[in-house]
C-alpha positions in Angstrom: 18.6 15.3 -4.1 18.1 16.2 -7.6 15.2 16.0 -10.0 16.1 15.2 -13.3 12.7 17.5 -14.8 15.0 20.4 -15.4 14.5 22.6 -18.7 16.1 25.5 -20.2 14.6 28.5 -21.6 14.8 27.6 -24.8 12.7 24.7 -24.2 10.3 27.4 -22.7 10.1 29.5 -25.7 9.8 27.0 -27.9 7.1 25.3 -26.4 5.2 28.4 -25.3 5.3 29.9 -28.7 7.5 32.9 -27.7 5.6 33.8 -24.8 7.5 36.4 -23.0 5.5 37.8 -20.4 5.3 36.0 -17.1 1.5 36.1 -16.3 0.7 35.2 -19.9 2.9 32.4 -19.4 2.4 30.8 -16.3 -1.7 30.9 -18.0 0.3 28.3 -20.8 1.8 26.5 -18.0 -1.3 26.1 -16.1 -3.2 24.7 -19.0 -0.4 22.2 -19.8 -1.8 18.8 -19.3 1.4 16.6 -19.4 2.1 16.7 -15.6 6.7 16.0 -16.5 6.1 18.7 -19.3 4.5 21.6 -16.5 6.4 20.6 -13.9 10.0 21.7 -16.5 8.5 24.2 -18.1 7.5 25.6 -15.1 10.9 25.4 -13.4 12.1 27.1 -16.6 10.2 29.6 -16.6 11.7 30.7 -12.9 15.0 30.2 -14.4 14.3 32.8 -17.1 12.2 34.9 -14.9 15.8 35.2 -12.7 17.7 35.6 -16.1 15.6 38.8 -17.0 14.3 37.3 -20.1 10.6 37.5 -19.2 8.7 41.0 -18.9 5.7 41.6 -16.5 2.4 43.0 -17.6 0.9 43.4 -14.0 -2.3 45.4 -15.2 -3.4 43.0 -17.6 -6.8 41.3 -17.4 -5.9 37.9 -19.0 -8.5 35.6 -20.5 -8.2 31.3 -20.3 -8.5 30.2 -24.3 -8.0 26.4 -22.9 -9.5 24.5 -20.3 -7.6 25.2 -16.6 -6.2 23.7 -15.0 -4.9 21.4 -18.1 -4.2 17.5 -15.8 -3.2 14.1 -17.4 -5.6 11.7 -18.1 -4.8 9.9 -15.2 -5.2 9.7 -12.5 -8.9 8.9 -11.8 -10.8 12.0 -10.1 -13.2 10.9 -7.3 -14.8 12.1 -4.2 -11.8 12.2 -1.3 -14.0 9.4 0.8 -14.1 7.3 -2.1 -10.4 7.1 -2.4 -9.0 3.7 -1.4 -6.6 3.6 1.4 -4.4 0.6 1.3 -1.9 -0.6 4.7 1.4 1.5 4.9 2.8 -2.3 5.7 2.8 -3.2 1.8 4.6 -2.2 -1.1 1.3 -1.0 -3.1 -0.1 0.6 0.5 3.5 2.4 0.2 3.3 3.6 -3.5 -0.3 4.9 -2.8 0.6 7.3 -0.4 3.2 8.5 -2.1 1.3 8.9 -5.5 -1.3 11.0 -3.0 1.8 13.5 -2.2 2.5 13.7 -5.6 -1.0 14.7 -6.2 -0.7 17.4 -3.6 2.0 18.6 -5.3 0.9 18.3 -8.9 -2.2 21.0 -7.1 0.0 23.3 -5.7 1.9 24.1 -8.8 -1.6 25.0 -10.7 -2.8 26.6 -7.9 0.6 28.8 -7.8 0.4 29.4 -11.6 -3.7 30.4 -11.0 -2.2 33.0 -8.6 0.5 34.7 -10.7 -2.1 34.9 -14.0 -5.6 35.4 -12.5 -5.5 38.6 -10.3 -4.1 41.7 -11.8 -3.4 44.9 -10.1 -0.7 43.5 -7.1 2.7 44.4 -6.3 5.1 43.1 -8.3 6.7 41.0 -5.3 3.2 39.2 -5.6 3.7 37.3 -8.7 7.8 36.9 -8.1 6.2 34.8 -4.8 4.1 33.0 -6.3 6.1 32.0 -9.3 8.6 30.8 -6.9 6.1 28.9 -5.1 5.4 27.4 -8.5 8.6 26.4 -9.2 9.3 24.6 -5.9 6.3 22.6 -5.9 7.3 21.6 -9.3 10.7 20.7 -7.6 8.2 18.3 -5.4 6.6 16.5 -7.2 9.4 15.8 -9.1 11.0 14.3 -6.4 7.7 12.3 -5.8 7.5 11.3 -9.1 10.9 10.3 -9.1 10.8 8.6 -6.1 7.3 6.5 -7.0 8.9 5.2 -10.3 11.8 3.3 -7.7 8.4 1.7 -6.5 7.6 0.3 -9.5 4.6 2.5 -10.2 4.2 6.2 -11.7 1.5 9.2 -11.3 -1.6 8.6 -12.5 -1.7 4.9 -11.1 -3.9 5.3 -8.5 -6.6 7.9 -8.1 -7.1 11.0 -6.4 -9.4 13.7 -5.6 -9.3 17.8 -6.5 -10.8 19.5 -3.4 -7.4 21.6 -3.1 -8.8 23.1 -6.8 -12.1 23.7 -5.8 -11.5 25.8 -3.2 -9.7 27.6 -5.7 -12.6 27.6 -8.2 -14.6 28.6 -5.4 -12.1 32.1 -4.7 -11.4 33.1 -8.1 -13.4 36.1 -8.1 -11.6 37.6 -5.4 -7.2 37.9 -4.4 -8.4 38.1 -1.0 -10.8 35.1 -0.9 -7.4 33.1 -2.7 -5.1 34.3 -0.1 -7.2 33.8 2.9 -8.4 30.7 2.2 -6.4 28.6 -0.2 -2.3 28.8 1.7 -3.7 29.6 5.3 -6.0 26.8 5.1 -5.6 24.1 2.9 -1.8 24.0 2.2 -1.5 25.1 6.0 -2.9 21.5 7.0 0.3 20.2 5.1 2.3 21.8 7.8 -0.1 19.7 10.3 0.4 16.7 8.4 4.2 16.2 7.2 5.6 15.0 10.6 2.7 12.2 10.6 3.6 11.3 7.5 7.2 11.4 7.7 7.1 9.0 10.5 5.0 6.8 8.9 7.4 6.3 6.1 10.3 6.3 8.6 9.1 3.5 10.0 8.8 1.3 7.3 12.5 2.3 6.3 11.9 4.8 3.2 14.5 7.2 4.5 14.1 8.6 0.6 10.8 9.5 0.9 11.6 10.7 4.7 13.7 13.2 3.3 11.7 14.4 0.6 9.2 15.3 2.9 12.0 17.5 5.0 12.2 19.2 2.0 8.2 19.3 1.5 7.9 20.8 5.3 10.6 23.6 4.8 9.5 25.1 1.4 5.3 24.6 2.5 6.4 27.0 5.8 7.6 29.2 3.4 4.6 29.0 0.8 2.5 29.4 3.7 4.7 32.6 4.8 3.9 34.5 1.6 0.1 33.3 1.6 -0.3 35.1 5.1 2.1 38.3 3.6 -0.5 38.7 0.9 -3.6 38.1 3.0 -1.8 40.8 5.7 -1.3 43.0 3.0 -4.7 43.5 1.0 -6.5 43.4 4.5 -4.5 45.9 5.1 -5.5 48.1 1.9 -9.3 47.3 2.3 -8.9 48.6 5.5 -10.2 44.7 6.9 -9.3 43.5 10.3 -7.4 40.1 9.6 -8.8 37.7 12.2 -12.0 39.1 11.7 -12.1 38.8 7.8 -10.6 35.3 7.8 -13.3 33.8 9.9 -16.2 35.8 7.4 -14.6 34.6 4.4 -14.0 30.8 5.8 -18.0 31.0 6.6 -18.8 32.3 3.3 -16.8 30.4 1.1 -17.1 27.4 3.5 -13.9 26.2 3.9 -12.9 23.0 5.2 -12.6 22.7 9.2 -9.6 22.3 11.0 -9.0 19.2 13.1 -5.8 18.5 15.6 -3.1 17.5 15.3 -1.4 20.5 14.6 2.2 21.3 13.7 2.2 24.9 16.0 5.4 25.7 15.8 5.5 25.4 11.8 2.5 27.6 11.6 3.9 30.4 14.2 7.0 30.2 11.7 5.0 30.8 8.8 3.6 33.9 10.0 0.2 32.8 11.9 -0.2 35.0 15.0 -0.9 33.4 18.5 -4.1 35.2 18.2 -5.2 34.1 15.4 -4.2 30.2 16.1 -6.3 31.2 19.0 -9.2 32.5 17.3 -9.1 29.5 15.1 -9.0 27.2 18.1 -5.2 25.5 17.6 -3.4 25.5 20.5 
């Protein structure tokens, strides 16, 4: 299943203004407001990234000249309870959900690109994870996109809410704070909430949106994988015991609780520990 968002290099350069360093340019990417446009150029950028032809300042303390993230005009912003839900049973109930995935994804990828060009100092592997995380969340929405047009309707058609960014507001001061709290805890409930979804979706015979969540579910246990490496590893340096520090940090920085269902066997493959499902009370 292809998306047809795909850019080359070129395109990259010549919309970034010959930005060759990753971190400086996933900081462009992040503040691009045309939702099609960030999604290619960020899928570019990995592209060129893999092709050598982007450096990597990883000491660099890098300063947002534009407004982050940059978002379309559309969709509407509100508060998550004021967002309308409409029945699964019609076309329009359909087309909402689907523009809310969309949403998600259109999230992840700034939150990816605020990984790779806000916290200096890591391991290079750091910023190659998260700028593949980018890139396949651009793949996803995408897809969702893609998939929302056949339904007659496109992003930014219904509206949404941006508590997945203010968590990450919330942890910008901190790599640890980011790690702990934004992939082990709100793109971990993803994990929870894909089969739900999927079977909703199933069930009213949208076996293209079925499968585009199959590909959702397999990439997020991966995104999730390399949130939990990078939480493991700077608990690690600090000297922080993990299960320990994640419940201090989700107290500080109140993060959201976490309510059942829950996909355990997708969060054991991700890297959670049965100790620490159990310390956070999923069984």
């Amino acid at each position: 299943m292809n998306s047809p968002i795909l850019s080359t290099f070129s395109d990259v350069v010549s919309i970034s203004s010959n930005i060759l360093d990753l971190r400086q340019l996933a900081l462009h990417w992040l503040a691009e407001s045309d939702a099609r446009a960030k999604a290619a150029g960020v899928i570019a950028m990995r592209q060129a990234w893999l092709a050598g032809d982007l450096q990597l300042d990883m000491q660099a303390d890098l300063l947002a000249s534009m407004a982050i993230p940059g978002r379309p005009d559309k969709p509407d912003l509100v508060a998550p309870l004021e967002v309308k839900r409409r029945s699964m049973a019609t076309p329009e109930g359909r087309a909402s959900l689907i523009h809310a995935l969309a949403h998600i994804e259109f999230n992840a990828i700034n939150l990816a690109l605020d990984a790779v060009w806000r916290f200096p100092n890591m391991p290079e592997a750091y910023y190659v994870d998260w700028l593949q995380v980018a890139q396949e969340e651009a793949y996803h929405f995408g897809l969702l996109a893609d998939h929302l047009l056949t339904l007659n309707y496109q992003y930014g058609d219904f509206s949404a809410h941006n508590s997945l960014w203010e968590l990450a507001e919330k942890t910008q001061a901190d790599v640890l704070a980011r790690m702990a709290l934004v992939p082990r805890t709100m793109e971990a409930r993803g994990l929870d909430a894909t089969p739900a979804l999927r079977a909703k979706l199933a069930q009213v015979k949208d076996q293209a949106a079925a499968e585009i969540l199959d590909i959702i579910l397999r990439d997020e246990i991966g995104h999730v994988a390399i949130g939990n490496r990078w939480f493991a590893y700077l608990c690690e340096q600090r000297q922080l015991e993990p299960i320990a520090c994640f419940a201090a940090l989700a107290t500080e920085f109140r993060a959201p609780q976490l309510r059942a269902p829950f996909n355990v066997p997708a969060r054991l493959a991700a890297g959670f520990t049965q100790e620490e499902l159990h310390a956070m009370k999923i069984e």
